[in-house]
N, C-alpha and C positions, 0 to 999 in steps of 0.2 A: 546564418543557416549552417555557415560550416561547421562553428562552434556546437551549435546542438548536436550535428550529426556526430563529431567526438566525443562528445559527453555522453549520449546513450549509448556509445560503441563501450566507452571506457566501461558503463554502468554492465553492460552486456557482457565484459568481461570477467568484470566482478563476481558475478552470480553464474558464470560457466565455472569459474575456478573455484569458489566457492561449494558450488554443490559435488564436483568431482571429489573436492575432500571426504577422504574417508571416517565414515560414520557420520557422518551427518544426517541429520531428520530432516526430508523437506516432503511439506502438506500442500496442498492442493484443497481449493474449494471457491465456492460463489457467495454472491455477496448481491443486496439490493441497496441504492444509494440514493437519496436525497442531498441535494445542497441548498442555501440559497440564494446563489445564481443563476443556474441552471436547473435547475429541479432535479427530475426522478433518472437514473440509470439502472443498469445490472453492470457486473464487471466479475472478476476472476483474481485470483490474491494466488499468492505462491509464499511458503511462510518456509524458512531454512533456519533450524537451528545451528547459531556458531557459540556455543559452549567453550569457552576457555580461549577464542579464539582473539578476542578485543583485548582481556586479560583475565591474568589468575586471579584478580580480585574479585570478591562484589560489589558492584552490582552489574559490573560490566563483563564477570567471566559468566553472567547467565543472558546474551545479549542472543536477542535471534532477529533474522534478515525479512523485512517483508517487501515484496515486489507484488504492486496491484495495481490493474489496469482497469479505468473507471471510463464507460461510453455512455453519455447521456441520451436520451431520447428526446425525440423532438422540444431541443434547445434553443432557437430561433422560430417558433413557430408564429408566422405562416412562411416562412421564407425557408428557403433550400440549406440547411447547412448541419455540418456534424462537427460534433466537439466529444475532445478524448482529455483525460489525463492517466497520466505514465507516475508511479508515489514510490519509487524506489526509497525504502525506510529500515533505520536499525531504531529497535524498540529493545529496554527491559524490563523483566518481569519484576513486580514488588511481591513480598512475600503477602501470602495469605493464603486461605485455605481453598473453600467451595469454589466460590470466585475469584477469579486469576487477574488481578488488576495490570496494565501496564502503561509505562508511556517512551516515545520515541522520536524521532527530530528524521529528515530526510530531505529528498528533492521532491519539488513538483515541476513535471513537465506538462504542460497544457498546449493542447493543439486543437483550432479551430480552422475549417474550412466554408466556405461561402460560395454558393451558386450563385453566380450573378445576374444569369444567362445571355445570350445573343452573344453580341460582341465585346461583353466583359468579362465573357468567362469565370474560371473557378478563383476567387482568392482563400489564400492562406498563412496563418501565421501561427509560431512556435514562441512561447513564452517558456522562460526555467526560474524556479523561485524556489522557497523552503518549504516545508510543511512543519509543522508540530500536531503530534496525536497523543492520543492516551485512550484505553477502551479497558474494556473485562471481557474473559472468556470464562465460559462454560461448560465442563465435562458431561458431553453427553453419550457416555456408552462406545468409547474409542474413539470418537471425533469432536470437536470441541464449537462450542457456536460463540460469535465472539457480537460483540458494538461496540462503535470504535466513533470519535469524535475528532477530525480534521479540520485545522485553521491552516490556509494556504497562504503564504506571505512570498506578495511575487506568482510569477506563474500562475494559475489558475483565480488566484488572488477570491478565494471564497470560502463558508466554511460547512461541512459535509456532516453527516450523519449515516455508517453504512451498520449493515447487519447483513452477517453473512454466516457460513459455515463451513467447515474444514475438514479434509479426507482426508486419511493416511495415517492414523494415529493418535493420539490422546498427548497432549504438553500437561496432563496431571505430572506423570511422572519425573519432568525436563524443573517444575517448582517445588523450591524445597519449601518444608514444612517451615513454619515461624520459629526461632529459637523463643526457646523459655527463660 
């Protein structure tokens, strides 16, 4: 348990130091998520571009940060319990035009809790493992709509399906056009 609480503190550092850098693009938006372990959630995505910041090269100087938190809905149904995961990811963009392909590698942190009730009270446990994704997004008129496919290895250990959509700006601009 100690270990986890480090590891999202470190992760939480990360993305406070990260966004204070200046000029940085960071989006905001919601998302609805399928997996198949758990089924159906809603969750919230935090997307920071770091441009140049991995390296001057490509495909890693077009590299941006995703942080999403995924809450399933009734996950143990009939029994009492909630289940989260925490996908702190760096993804890159591939070139292309309309659609904005990308893929990216990260943590998963997955947390379930269980009512036991009476005298066994609430359990809980914390698993950390990888993710691997890749999705496409979408320019829709200064915000961008994205689907995104997750394979959890470790930690959550399942694989997702989200569709969601993003505030604060347009990544048309953040993708260069294909060379010829």
């Amino acid at each position: 348990m100690k270990q986890v609480r480090s590891l999202l503190a470190a992760v939480a550092l990360l993305v406070i130091g990260a966004a204070t850098t200046a000029g940085a693009q960071t989006r905001f938006g919601a998302l609805a998520i399928w997996a198949d372990d758990v089924e159906l959630g809603v969750g919230a995505r935090m997307e920071m571009d770091m441009s140049g910041k991995l390296s001057k090269q490509p495909p890693l100087s077009r590299a941006f940060f995703i942080g999403q938190f995924d809450f399933f809905l009734d996950p143990c149904e009939p029994a009492d319990c909630t289940y989260f995961e925490i996908n702190p990811s760096i993804a890159v963009p591939l070139n292309a035009t309309t659609l904005k392909p990308y893929l990216g590698a990260g943590l998963n942190i997955a947390r379930m809790s269980v009512d036991l009730g009476g005298t066994f009270g609430t359990q809980s446990d914390t698993e950390v493992g990888l993710n691997v994704l890749g999705g496409l997004k979408l320019n829709l008129s200064g915000m961008d709509a994205f689907t995104e496919a997750r394979i959890a290895l470790g930690g959550g250990e399942q694989f997702s399906l989200s569709f969601g959509i993003l505030f604060g700006g347009s990544s048309a601009s953040k993708t260069p056009a294909p060379r010829r």
